[in-house]
C-alpha positions in Angstrom: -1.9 -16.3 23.4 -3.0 -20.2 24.1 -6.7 -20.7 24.6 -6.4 -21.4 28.4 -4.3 -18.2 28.9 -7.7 -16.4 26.8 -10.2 -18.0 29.5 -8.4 -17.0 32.4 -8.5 -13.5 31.8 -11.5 -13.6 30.4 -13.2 -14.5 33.4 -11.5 -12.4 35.3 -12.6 -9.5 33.0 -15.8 -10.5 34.2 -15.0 -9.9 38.0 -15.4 -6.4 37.1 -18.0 -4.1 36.2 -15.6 -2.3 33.4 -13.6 -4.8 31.3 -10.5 -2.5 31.4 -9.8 -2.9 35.2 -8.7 -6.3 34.1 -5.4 -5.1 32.1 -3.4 -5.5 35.2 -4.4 -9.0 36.3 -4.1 -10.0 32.3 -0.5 -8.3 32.3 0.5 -10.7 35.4 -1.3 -13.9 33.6 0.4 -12.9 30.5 3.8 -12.1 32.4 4.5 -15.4 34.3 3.4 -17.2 30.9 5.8 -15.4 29.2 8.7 -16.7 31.0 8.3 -13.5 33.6 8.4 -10.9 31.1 6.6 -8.9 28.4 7.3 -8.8 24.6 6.0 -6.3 22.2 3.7 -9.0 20.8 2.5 -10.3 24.0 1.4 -6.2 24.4 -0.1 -6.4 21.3 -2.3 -9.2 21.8 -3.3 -7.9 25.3 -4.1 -4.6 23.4 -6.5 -6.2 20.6 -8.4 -8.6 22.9 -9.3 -5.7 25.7 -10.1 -3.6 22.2 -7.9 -0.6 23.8 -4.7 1.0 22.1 -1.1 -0.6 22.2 0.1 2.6 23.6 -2.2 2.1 26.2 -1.4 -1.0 27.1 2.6 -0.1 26.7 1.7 2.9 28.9 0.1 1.1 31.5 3.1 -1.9 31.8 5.7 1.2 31.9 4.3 2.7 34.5 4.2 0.2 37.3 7.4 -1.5 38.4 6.3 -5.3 38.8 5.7 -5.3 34.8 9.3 -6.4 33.1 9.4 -5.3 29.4 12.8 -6.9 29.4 13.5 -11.0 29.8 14.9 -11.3 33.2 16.4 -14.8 34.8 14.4 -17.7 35.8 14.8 -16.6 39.3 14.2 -12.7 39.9 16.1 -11.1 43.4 14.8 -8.4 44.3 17.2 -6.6 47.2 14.7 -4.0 49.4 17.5 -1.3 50.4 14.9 1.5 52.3 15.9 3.1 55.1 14.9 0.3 57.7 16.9 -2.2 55.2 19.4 0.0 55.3 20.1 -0.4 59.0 19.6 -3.8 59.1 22.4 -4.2 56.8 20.6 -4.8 53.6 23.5 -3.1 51.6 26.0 -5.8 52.8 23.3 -8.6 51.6 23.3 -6.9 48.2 27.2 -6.7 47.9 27.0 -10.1 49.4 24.7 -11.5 46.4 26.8 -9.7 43.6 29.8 -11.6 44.7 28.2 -15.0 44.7 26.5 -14.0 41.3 29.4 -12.4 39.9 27.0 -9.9 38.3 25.6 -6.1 38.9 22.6 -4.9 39.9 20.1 -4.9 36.8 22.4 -7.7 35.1 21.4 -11.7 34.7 24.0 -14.4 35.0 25.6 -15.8 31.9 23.1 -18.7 32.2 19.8 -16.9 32.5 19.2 -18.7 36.3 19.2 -15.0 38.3 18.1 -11.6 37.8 19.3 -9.4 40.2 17.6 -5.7 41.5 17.7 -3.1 44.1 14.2 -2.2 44.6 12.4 0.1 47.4 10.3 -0.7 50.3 8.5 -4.1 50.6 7.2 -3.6 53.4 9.0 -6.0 55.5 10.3 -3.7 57.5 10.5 -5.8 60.8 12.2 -8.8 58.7 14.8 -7.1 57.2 17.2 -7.7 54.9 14.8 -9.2 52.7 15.1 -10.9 49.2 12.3 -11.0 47.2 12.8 -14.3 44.8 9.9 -13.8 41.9 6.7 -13.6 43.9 7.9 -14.9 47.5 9.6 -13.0 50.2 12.7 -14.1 51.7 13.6 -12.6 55.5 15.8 -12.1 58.0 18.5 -12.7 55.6 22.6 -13.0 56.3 25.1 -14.1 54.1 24.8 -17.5 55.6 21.0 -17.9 54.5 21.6 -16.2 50.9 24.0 -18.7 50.7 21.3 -21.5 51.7 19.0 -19.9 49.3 21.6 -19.7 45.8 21.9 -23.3 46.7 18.3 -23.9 46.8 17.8 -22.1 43.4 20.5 -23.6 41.7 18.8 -27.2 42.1 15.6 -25.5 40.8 13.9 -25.8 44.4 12.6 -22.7 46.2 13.4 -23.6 49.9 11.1 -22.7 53.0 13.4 -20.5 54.9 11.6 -19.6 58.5 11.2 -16.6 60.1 10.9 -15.2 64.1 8.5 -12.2 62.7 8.6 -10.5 66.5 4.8 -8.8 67.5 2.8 -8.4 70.7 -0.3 -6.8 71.8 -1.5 -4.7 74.5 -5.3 -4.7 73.3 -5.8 -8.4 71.8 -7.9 -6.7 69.2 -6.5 -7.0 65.8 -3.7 -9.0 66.5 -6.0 -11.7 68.5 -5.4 -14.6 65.6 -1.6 -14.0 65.5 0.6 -16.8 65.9 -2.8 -19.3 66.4 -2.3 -22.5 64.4 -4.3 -22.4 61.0 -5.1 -19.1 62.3 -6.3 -17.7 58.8 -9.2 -20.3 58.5 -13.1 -20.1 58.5 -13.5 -22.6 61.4 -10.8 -20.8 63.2 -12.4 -17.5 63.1 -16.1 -18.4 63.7 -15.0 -20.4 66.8 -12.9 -17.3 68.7 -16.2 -15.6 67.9 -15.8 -14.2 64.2 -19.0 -13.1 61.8 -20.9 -12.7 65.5 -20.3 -8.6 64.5 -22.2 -9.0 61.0 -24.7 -11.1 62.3 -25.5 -8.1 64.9 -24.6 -5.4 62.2 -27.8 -7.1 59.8 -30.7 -7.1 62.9 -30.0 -2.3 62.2 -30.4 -0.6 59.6 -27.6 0.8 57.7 -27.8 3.9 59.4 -27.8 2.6 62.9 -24.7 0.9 61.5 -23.1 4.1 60.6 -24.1 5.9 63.9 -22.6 3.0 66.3 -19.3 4.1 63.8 -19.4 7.6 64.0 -20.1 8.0 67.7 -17.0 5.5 67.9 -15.5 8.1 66.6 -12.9 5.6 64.5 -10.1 7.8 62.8 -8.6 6.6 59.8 -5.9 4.3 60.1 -4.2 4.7 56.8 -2.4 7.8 58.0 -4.7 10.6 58.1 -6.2 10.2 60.9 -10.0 11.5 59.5 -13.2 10.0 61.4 -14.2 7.0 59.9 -18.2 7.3 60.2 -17.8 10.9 58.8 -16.3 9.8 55.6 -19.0 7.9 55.0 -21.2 10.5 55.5 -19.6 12.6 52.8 -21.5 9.6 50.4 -24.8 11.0 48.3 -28.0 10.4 49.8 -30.5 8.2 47.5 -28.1 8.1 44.4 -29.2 6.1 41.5 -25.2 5.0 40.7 -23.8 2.0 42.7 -21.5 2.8 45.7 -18.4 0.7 45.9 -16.3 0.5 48.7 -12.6 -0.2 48.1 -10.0 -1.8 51.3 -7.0 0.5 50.6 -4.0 -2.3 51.5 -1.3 -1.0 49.1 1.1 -0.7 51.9 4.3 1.3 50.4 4.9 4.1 53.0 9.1 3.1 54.2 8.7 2.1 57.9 5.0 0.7 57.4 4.3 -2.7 57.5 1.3 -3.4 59.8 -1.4 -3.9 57.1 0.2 -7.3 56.1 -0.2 -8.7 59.7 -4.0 -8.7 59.1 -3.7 -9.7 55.8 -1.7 -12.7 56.3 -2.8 -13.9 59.5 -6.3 -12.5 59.7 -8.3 -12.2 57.0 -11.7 -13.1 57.9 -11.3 -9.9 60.0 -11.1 -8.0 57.3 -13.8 -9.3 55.2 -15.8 -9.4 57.9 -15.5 -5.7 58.2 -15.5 -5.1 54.9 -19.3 -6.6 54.7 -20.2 -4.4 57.9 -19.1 -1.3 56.3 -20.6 -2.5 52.7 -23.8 -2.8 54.3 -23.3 0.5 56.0 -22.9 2.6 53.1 -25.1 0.4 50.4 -22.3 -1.0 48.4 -23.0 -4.3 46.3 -19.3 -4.5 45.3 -15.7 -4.4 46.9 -12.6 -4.6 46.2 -9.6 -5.2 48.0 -6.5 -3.0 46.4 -3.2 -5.1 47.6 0.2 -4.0 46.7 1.9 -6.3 44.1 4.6 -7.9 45.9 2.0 -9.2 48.7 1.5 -12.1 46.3 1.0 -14.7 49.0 -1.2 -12.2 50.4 -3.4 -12.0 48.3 -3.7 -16.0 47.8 -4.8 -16.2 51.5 -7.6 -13.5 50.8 -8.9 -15.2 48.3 -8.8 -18.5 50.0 -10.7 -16.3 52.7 -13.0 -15.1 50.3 -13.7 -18.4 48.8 -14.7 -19.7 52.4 -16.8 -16.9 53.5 -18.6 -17.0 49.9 -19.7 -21.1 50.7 -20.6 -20.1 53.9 -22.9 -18.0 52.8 -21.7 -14.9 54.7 -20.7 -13.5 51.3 -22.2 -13.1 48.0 -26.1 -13.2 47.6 -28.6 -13.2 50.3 -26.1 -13.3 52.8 -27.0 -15.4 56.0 -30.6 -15.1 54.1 -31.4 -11.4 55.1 -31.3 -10.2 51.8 -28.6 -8.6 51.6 -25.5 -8.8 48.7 -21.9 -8.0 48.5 -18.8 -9.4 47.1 -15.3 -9.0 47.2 -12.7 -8.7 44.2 -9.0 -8.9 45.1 -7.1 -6.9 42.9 -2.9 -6.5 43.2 -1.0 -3.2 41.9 2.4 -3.6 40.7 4.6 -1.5 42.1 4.0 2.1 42.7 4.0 4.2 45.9 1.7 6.6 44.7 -0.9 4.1 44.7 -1.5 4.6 48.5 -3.4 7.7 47.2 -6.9 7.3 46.8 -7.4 8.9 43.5 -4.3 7.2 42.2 -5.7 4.1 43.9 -9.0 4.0 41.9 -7.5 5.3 38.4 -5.1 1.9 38.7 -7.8 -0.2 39.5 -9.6 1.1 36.6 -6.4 -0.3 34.1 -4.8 3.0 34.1 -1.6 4.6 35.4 -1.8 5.3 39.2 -1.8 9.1 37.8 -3.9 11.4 41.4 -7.0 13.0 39.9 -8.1 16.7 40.7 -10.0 17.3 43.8 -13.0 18.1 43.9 -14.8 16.4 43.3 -13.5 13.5 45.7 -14.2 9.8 45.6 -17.4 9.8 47.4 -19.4 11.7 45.0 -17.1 10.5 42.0 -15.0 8.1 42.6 -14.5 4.0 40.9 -16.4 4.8 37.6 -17.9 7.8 37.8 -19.5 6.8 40.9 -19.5 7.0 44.9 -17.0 5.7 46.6 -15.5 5.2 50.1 -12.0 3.8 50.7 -10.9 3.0 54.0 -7.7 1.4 55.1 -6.8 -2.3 56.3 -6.3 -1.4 59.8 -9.7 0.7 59.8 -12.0 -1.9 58.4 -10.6 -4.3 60.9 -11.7 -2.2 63.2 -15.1 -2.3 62.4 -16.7 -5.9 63.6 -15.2 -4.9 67.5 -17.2 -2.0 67.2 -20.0 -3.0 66.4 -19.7 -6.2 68.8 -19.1 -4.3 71.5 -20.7 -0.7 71.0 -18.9 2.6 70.4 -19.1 2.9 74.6 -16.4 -0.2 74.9 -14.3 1.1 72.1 -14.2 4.8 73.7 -12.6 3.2 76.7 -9.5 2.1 74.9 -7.4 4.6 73.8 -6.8 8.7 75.1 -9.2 11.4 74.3 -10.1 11.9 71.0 -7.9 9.1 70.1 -9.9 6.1 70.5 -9.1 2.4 69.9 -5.9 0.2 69.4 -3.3 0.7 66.8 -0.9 -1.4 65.3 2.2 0.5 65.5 5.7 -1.3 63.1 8.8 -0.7 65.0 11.9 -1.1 62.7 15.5 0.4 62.7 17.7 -0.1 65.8 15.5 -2.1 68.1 16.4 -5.4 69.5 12.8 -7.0 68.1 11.6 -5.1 65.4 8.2 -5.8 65.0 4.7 -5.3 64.8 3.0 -4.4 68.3 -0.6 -3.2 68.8 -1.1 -0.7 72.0 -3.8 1.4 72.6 -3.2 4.9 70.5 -2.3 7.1 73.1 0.4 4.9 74.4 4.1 6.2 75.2 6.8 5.8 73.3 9.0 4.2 75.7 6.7 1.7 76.3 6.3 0.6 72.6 9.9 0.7 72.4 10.3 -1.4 75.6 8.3 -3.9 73.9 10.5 -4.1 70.8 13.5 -4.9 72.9 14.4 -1.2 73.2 17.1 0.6 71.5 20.6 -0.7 70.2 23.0 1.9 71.5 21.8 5.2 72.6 18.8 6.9 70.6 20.0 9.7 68.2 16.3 10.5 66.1 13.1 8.8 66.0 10.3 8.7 62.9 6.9 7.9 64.4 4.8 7.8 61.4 6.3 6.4 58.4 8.6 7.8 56.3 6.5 11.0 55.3 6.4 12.4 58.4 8.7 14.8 60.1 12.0 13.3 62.0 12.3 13.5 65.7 15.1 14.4 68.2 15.5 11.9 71.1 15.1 15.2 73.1 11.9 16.0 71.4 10.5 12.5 71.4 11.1 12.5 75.6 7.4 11.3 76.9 5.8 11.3 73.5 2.6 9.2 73.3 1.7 7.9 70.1 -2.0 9.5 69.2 -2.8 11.7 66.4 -3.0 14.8 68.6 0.1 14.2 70.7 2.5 13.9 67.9 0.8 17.1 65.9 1.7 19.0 69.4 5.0 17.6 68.8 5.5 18.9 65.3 5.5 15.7 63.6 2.5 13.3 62.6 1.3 9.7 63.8 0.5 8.7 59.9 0.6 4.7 59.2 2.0 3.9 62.8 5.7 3.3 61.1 7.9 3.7 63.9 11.9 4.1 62.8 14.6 4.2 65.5 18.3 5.6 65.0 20.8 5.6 67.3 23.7 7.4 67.4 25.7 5.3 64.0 23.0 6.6 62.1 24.1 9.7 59.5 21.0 12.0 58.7 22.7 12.9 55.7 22.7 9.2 54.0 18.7 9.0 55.6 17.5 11.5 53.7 19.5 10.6 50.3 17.9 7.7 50.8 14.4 8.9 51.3 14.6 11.6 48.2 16.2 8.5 46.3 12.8 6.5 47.2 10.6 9.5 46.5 12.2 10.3 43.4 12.0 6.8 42.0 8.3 6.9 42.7 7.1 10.1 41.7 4.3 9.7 39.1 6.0 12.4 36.8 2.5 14.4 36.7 3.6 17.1 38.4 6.5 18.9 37.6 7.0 20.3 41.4 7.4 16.4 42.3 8.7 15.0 39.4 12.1 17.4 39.0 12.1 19.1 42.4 12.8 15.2 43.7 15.2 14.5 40.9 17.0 17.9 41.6 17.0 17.4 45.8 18.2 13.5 45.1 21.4 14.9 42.9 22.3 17.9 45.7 22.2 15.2 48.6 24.1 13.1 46.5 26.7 15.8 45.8 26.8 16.3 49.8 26.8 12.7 51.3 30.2 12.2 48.8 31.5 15.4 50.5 31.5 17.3 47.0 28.7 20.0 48.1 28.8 23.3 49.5 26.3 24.8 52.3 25.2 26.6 49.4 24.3 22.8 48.2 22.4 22.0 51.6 20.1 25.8 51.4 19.4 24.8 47.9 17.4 22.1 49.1 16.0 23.3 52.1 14.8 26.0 49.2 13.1 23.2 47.0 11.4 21.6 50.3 9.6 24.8 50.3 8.9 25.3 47.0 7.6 22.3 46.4 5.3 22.0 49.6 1.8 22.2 48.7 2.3 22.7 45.1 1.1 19.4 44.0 -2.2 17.2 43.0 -1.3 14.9 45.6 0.5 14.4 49.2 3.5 13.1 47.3 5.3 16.9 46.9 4.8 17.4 50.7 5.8 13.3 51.5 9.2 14.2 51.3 9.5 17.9 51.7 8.7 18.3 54.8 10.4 15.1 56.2 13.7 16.5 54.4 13.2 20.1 55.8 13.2 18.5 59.2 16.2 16.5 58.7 18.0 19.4 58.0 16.5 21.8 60.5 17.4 19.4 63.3 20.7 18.1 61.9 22.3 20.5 59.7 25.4 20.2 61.6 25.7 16.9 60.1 25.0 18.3 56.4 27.3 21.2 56.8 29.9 18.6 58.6 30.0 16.8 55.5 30.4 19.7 52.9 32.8 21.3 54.8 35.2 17.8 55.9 33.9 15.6 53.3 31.2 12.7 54.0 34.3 9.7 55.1 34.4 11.8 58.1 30.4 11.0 59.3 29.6 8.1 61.1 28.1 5.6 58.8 24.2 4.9 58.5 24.8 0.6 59.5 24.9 -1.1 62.4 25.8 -4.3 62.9 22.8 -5.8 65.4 23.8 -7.0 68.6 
């Protein structure tokens, strides 16, 4: 390892409070200086400079998908084939690539240039098919621009390829800097009125802070659903330890893809709630948890960061009241389980994203042994209107006991897949009206990311989209991931291809989980080729209820119950295919109009 390599991680080591949660940023360092892989010795010397065990180290690499322990091509594609992919034709973009590369998936051409992989969500779910090429997405792809971007490659240059990214909003909230020219800047921000809220937030005390939140009655925006200002509550009154406060935006749920819009076009928003909450609670330290892949991402936040910092609206004393907080951005590398809180704090502590026990939960020991809230992009950007405006204002957006906007990801047979913000409570219809509507005639509808149960079209009729509405309905709101299928669409190939997902990211701690998915994944398999029996098809219905509720974490019940409900609504379709093989089912593309 050079002596520039050394320094670097060095002094990100020192970002931390615990030299260990810098494994994962000295993996990536050591990775792209490696030639985008890592060797045994490269391990070793990661190993003996954090003073921790190779196995550990090893352990940690093997875990997370992002880490390559074998070389791989100069240029890495990396095909996202997840269910809103997959009807968007990101299985003909693959077949497409393998012809002009004249490999396999997992193989590298004769002359080292490409790398080529089928990997899961990316979370460009509204831009699909997507090629991820090392750490830069790729969007909207058809064989014509794959074509443009081999070419590109193969003179060494990788090309700006433009994309329409559809979005709209009904509330003009959180999507307010969207589309504005240099939209992600300081001056930007402070001019349409930005750090106003934290100026406002720092004349109250923390707890007035807190109240305006909790009489706001802000639910959760990472999928649960749980109020916001009682969370922070649940934090130990007068502890000695510190309190960190961690921004939950590893966005991995299939169908979800809303986070990133704040992310990459707003990020002063976030910080700026990030410092409100901070102050809120008494944290001195945050960090920002970003999934892998949002590499560019994460540059922007930490251009954000970097800003807010000289202006004095971060760090020490900030605008000279006294008060301190900072913000470390940390990326994962690839693993769905990650979304889970515990999971969440054990990776950024340089471990495997393995979910802890609970009790005790994070806010009484959570990052280091110590209290801990963790809120979700969408909730923290929530925060500076609330406390702008008052928790009065904020109650008037919204339906009863669903207060606020939300950012809902439409993806799947709609004519502009997208990201739209509409007060929660909305209708259906009119979210899909805003998306273009549906291609064809609507067969089923997911409203919540893929973890949530499947609708009917019948039983999504006059649905509005708030947590309460959609429970009434039997399914869930969860991250807002809205997936449409119309009538080409075969339920069968769906839920293969959500066990396949699940399966692949199952943390392998629980044996429910772990073989339960590996089990379902080989049953649908059998069926979908029209090799299975109904036997086959209440074999899994069997497992979905064996395994609900029988693990550490949500990640058992993620794809039980969303199964279950493919089958209980469709099993026409599943015995159709046992019984006159799977040629016979409408495929799951669709060519878009």
């Amino acid at each position: 390892m050079d002596a520039d390599l050394r320094s670097r991680i060095e002094k990100t080591a020192g970002l931390y409070p615990r030299a260990e949660s810098a494994l994962m940023p000295a993996l990536y360092a050591a990775q792209a200086a490696n030639g985008g892989w890592l060797s045994q010795e490269v391990l070793a010397e990661i190993a003996k400079m954090f003073r921790v065990s190779l196995s550990r180290v090893r352990g940690l690499a093997s875990f997370y998908t992002m880490f390559n322990l074998e070389p791989v091509g100069r240029f890495h594609l990396q095909v996202d084939t997840n269910i809103p992919a997959m009807l968007a034709g990101a299985e003909e973009t693959l077949e497409h690539l393998k012809r002009r590369l004249g490999i396999e998936v997992g193989q590298t051409t004769p002359d080292g240039l490409f790398t080529l992989s089928e990997v899961e969500d990316l979370a460009a779910c509204g831009t699909c098919p997507v090629v991820q090429v090392n750490d830069r997405y790729y969007e909207e792809m058809t064989p014509a621009r794959v074509d443009e971007l081999l070419s590109s490659l193969r003179r060494g240059v990788m090309p700006e390829m433009p994309v329409t990214a559809n979005w709209g909003t009904k509330c003009d909230m959180l999507l307010h800097r969207r589309g504005k020219p240099n939209g992600t800047a300081l001056a930007g921000y402070v001019a349409d009125g930005g750090y106003a809220a934290l100026e406002k937030a720092l004349s109250k005390s923390p707890s007035e802070v807190t109240a305006e939140v909790k009489a706001s009655n802000l639910r959760g925006r990472g999928g649960a659903g749980f109020p916001t200002g009682l969370k922070w509550g649940f934090l130990p009154q007068q502890s000695e330890r510190p309190v960190y406060l961690i921004c939950n935006a590893d966005e991995g749920e299939p169908g979800t893809f809303k986070d990133r819009q704040i992310l990459e076009f707003d990020p002063h928003l976030l910080i700026e709630g990030m410092i409100i909450s901070a102050y809120a609670v008494g944290a001195k330290l945050g960090f920002i948890y970003i999934r892998g892949e949002f590499a560019e991402m994460a540059e922007i936040l930490e251009r954000a960061i970097a800003e807010a910092r000289a202006a004095g609206k971060l760090g020490q004393n900030i605008l000279g009241r006294g008060v301190s907080f900072d913000i470390v951005v940390h990326r994962g590398a690839g693993s769905y389980v990650c979304g889970e809180e515990t999971a969440l704090i054990e990776s950024l502590e340089g471990k495997r994203g393995n979910p802890r026990l609970k009790p005790p939960f994070p806010a009484s020991e959570g990052l280091y042994g110590c209290p801990t809230v963790v809120n979700n992009v969408e909730t923290l950007a929530t925060v500076p209107y609330i406390i702008q405006h008052g928790s009065e204002a904020f109650r008037k957006i919204g339906s009863p006991n669903n207060f606020g906007p939300k950012l809902f990801g439409v993806s799947g047979h709609v004519r502009r897949p997208g990201v739209y913000e509409f007060p929660l409570g909305a209708p259906l219809a009119d979210v899909l009206a805003e998306a273009g509507g549906v291609e064809g005639e609507m067969k089923a509808v997911i409203v919540g990311g893929l973890s949530t149960p499947i609708l009917t079209a019948a039983e999504a009729e006059g649905l509005a989209l708030d947590y309460d509405a959609c429970q009434k309905r039997g399914t869930m709101l969860g991250s807002g991931g809205v997936i449409v299928m119309n009538r080409t669409a075969s339920i069968p190939r769906i839920a293969l291809r959500a066990i396949t997902f699940y399966a692949h990211e199952s943390c392998g701690q629980c044996t429910p989980c772990r073989e339960g998915s590996r089990v379902m994944r080989e049953l649908l398999k059998r069926i979908v080729a029209g090799k299975g029996t109904v036997n086959d098809v209440d074999q899994v219905v069997s497992l979905c209820g064996t395994i609900r509720g029988a693990t550490l974490c949500p990640g058992g019940d993620a794809y039980a119950i969303p199964i279950a409900a493919m089958i209980s609504k469709f099993r026409g379709e599943f015995e159709a295919m046992v019984s006159g093989g799977g040629a016979k089912t409408a495929p799951v593309l669709a060519a878009r109009a």
